[in-house]
C-alpha positions in Angstrom: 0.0 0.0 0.0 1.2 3.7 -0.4 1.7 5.7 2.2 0.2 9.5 2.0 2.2 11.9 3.7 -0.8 13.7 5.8 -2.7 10.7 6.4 0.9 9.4 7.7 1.1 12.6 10.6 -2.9 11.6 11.3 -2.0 8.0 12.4 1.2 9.1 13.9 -0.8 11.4 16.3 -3.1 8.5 16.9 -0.5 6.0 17.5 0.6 8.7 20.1 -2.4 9.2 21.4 -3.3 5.2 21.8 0.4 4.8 23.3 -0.6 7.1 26.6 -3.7 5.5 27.0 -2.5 1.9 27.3 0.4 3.3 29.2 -2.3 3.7 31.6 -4.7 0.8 31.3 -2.2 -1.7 30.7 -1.5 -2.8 34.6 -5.0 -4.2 34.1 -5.6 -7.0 30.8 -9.6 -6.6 31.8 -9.5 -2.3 30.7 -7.8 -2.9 27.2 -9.5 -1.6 24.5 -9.6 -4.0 21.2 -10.0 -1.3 18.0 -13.1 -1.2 16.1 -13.2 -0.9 12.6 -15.8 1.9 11.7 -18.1 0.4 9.2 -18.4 1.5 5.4 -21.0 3.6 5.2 -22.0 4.5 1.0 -25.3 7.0 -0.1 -24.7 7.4 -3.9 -23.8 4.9 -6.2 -22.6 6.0 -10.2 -23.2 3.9 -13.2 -21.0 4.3 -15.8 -23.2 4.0 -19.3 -20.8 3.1 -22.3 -23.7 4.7 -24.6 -23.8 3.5 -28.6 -20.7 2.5 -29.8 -19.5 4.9 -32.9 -22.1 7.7 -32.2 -23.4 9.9 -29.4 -22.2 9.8 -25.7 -21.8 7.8 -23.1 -23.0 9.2 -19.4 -22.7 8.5 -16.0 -26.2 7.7 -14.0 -26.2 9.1 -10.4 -28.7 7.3 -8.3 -29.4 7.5 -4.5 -29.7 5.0 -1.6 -31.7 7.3 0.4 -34.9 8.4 -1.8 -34.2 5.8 -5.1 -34.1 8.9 -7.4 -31.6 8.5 -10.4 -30.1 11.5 -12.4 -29.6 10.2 -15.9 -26.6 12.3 -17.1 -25.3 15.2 -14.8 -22.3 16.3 -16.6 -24.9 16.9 -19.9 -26.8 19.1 -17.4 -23.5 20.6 -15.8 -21.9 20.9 -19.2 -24.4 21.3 -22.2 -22.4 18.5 -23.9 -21.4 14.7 -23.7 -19.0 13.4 -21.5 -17.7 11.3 -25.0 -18.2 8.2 -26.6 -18.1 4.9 -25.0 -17.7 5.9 -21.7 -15.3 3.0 -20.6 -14.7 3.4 -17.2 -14.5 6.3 -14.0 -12.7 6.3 -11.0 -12.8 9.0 -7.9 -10.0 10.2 -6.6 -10.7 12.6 -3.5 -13.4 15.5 -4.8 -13.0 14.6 -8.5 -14.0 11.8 -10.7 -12.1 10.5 -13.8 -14.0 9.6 -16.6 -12.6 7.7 -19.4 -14.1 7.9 -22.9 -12.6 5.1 -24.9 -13.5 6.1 -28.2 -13.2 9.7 -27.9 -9.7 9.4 -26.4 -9.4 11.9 -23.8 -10.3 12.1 -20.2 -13.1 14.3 -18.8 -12.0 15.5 -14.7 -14.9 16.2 -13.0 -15.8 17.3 -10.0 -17.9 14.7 -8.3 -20.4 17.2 -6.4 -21.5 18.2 -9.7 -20.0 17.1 -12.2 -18.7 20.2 -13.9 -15.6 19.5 -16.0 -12.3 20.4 -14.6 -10.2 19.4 -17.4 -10.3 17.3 -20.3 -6.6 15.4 -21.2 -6.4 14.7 -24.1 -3.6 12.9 -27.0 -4.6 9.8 -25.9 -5.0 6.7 -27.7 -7.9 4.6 -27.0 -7.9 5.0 -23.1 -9.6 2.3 -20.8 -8.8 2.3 -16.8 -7.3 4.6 -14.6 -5.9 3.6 -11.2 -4.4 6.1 -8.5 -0.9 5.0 -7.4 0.0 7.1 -5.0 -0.9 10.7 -3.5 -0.5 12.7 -6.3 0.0 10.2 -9.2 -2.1 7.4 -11.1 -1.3 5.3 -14.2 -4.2 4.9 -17.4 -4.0 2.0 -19.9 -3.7 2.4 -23.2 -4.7 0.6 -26.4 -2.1 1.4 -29.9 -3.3 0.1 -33.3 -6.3 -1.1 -34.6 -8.3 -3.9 -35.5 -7.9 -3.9 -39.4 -4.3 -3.0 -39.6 -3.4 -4.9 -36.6 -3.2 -4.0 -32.6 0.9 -3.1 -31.3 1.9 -2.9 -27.7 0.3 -0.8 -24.9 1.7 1.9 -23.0 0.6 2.4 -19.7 0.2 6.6 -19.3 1.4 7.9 -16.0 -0.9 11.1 -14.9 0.1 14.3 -12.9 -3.0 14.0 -10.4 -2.2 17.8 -9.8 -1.6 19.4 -13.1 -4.1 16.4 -14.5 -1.2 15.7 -17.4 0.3 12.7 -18.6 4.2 13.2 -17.6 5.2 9.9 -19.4 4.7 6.5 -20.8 5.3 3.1 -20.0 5.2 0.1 -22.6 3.4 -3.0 -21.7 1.5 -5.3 -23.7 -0.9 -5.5 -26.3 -4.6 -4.0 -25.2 -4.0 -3.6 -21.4 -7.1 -3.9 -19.7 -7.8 -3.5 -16.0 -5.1 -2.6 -13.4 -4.5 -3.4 -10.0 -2.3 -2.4 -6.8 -0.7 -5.3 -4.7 1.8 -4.6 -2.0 4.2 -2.5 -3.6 4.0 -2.8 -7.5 1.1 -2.3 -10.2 -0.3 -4.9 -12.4 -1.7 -4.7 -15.5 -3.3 -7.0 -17.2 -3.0 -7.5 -21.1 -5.8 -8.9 -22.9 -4.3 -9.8 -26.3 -1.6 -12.2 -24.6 -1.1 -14.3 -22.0 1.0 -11.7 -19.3 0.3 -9.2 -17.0 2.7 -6.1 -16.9 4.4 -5.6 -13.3 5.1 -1.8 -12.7 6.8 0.1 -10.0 5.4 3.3 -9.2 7.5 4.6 -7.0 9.8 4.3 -10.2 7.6 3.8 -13.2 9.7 1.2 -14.3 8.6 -2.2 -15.6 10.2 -4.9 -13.8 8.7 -8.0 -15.3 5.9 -9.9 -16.3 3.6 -12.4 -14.5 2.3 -15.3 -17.5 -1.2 -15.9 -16.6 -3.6 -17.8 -19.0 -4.3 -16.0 -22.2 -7.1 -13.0 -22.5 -6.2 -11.7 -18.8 -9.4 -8.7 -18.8 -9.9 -8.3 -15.1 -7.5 -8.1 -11.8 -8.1 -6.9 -8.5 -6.7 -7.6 -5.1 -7.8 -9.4 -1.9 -7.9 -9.2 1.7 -4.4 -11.2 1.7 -2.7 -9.1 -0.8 -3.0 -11.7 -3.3 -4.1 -11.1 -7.0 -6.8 -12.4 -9.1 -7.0 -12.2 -12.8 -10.2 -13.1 -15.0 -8.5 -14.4 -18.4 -10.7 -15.0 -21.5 -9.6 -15.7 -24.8 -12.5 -16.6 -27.7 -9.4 -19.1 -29.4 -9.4 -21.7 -26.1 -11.8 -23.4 -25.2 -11.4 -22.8 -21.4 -11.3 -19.6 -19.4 -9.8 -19.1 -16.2 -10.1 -17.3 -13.0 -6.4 -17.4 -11.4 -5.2 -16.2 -8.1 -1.7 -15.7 -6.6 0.6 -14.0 -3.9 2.7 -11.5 -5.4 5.6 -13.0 -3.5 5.2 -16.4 -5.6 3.4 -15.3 -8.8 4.0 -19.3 -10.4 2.3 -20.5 -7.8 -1.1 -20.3 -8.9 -4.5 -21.0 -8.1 -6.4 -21.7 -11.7 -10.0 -22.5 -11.6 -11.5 -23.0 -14.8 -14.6 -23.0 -16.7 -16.4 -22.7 -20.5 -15.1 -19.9 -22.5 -17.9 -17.1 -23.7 -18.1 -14.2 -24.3 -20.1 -13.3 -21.6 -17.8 -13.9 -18.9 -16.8 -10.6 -18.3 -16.9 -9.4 -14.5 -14.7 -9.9 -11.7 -15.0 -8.1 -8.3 -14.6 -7.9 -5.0 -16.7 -6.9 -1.3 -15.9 -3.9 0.6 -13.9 -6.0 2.6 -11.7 -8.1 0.4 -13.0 -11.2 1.4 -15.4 -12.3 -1.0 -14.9 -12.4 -5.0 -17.9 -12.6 -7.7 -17.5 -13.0 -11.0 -19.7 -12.4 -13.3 -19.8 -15.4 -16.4 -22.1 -16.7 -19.0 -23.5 -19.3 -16.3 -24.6 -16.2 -13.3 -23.0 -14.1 -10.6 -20.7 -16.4 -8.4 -19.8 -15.6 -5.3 -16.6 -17.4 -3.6 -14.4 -16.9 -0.6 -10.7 -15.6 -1.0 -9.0 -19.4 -0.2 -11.9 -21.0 -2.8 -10.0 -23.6 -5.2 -13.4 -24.5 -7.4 -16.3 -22.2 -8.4 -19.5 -23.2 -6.0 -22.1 -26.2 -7.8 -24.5 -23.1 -8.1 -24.8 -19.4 -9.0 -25.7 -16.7 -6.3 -27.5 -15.1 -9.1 -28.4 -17.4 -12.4 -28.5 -15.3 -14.9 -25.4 -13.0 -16.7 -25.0 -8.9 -17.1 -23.0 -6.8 -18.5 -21.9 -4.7 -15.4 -21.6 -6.1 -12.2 -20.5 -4.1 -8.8 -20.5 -4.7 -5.3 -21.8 -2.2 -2.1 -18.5 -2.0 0.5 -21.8 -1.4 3.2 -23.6 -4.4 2.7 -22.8 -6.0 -0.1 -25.7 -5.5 -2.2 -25.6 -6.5 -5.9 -25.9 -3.7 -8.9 -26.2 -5.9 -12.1 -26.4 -3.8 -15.4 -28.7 -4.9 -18.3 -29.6 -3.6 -22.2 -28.4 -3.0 -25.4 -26.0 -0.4 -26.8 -28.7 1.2 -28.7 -30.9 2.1 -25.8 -31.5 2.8 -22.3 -30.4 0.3 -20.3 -31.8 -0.6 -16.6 -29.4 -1.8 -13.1 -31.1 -4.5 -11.1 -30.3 -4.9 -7.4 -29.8 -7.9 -5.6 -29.8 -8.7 -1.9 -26.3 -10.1 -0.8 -27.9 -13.4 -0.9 -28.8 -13.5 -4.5 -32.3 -12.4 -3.5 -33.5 -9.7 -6.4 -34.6 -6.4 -4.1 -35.5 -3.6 -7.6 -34.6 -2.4 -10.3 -34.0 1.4 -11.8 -33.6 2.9 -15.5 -29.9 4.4 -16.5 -27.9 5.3 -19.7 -27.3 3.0 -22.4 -24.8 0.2 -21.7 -24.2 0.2 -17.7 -20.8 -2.0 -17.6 -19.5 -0.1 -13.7 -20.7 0.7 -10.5 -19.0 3.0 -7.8 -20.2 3.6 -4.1 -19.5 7.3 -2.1 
């Protein structure tokens, strides 16, 4: 994990502060205090809307816990224009949100209280997902090439989170996907191979790869540090879901299962103990140590967006078409279906605040 440097002083205070009071209490084992977690507490959740494909916008869909309303597109109202086709993916870091338009090729900063653009970087080719890395600093895959002439190798784009600008470049593989941070390096995942890229940010230099089975789409990390990858590749007849300790990245965990195209989602609870993945078959849900997938689905049927409440672990599963409005379904964290609310064309993401 990366330190920040005023979060750093907060706990050091704190550590201080803890110190004098079991200085006191500690004559007596029955006074001690054991520390309590504070627990996650989300009102708003955003649904990132690719939209149609070579036309028109993509949006984000703001909808809230509290009274169930849904704004369909806030930066059109904040803006008067389109966030930018095929809105790929978003990510908040502190007040702003980063939205990624794919096909567009820039970036749209926002600011996540209403959505009124900040900045939009642009020169980029074919953006996807954008990860912070540390305080002031996060890294954006990159697609190069194209289908007809042919796709070449990836770059990684490492962003000023100050100055929002790209400072540099780093080359990994062909069509980096999703991203991930795991102790102390970065990996990304590159879908039109069988590797995923390991970065160091404190550097920004590659220092190897991890071979993984081919179409590696999703990564995230666990509880335990560890690393999962989703890999999916339409030539093999077998997909996988893979975990491993970044310590021992040959030692893996591979649990396999029918390749198609729908398998497509892989995420993890609020707290890092539970994966689902999202596959042709349903929404399965396993714990961290799991060496099969379970005999049945939590949810049997498959979406195209999938994301997970850190509170309670409710279920948002996205549904539709790319050439109109799609709808989010919710799902008790038992599988049980709880609603269901229009959005945007194309919900593929969910974030909680």
């Amino acid at each position: 994990m990366f330190h920040f440097p005023m979060a750093t002083r907060r706990y050091a205070l704190l550590g201080a502060a803890s110190f004098l009071t079991l200085a006191v209490t500690s004559c007596d084992p029955d006074d001690e205090v054991t520390p309590v977690t504070p627990p996650v507490t989300t009102q708003t959740v955003y649904v990132v809307n690719e939209g149609p494909f070579l036309t028109g916008s993509g949006s984000v869909s703001v909808f809230s816990k509290a009274t169930k309303a849904v704004q369909k597109d806030p930066f059109l109202a904040a803006n008067g224009r389109g966030v930018g086709n095929v809105l790929q993916s978003m990510t908040i870091v502190g007040d702003n949100a980063y939205l990624v338009a794919n096909n567009s090729n820039w970036v749209e900063v926002v600011t996540l209280a209403d959505f009124k653009s900040v900045k939009k970087i642009t020169g980029l080719s074919q953006p996807r997902y954008l990860v912070q890395v540390a305080p002031n600093k996060a890294y954006l895959t990159e697609w190069q090439g194209n289908f007809t002439s042919g796709y070449t190798a990836g770059r990684v784009s490492v962003l000023d989170l100050t100055t929002n600008t790209v400072t540099k470049t780093i080359p990994v593989g062909v069509n980096p996907e999703q991203l991930t941070v795991a102790g102390s390096k970065v990996y990304v995942a590159n879908s039109d191979g069988n590797t995923l890229t390991v970065i160091n940010p404190t550097t920004d230099a590659v220092e190897g790869t991890v071979t993984v089975p081919a179409g590696p789409k999703n990564v995230t990390t666990d509880a335990s540090g560890n690393v999962w990858v989703l890999s999916d590749d339409y030539t093999e007849p077998l997909a996988s879901l893979v975990r491993f300790s970044p310590g021992t990245p040959t030692q893996q965990t591979r649990i396999t299962f029918p390749e198609d195209y729908r398998n497509g989602n892989l995420r993890i609870n609020g707290a890092g103990d539970k994966i689902y993945v999202g596959l042709a078959t349903g929404v399965y849900q396993l714990p961290i140590t799991a060496t099969s997938l379970p005999a049945t689905p939590l949810i049997r049927r498959s979406f195209y967006g999938l994301g997970i409440d850190p509170q309670d672990n409710t279920i948002y599963a996205g549904t539709g078409s790319f050439s109109a409005d799609g709808r989010v379904v919710r799902f008790s964290a038992t599988g049980a279906p709880v609603d269901s609310f229009a959005v945007g064309i194309a919900p593929n993401g969910f974030l909680f605040k």
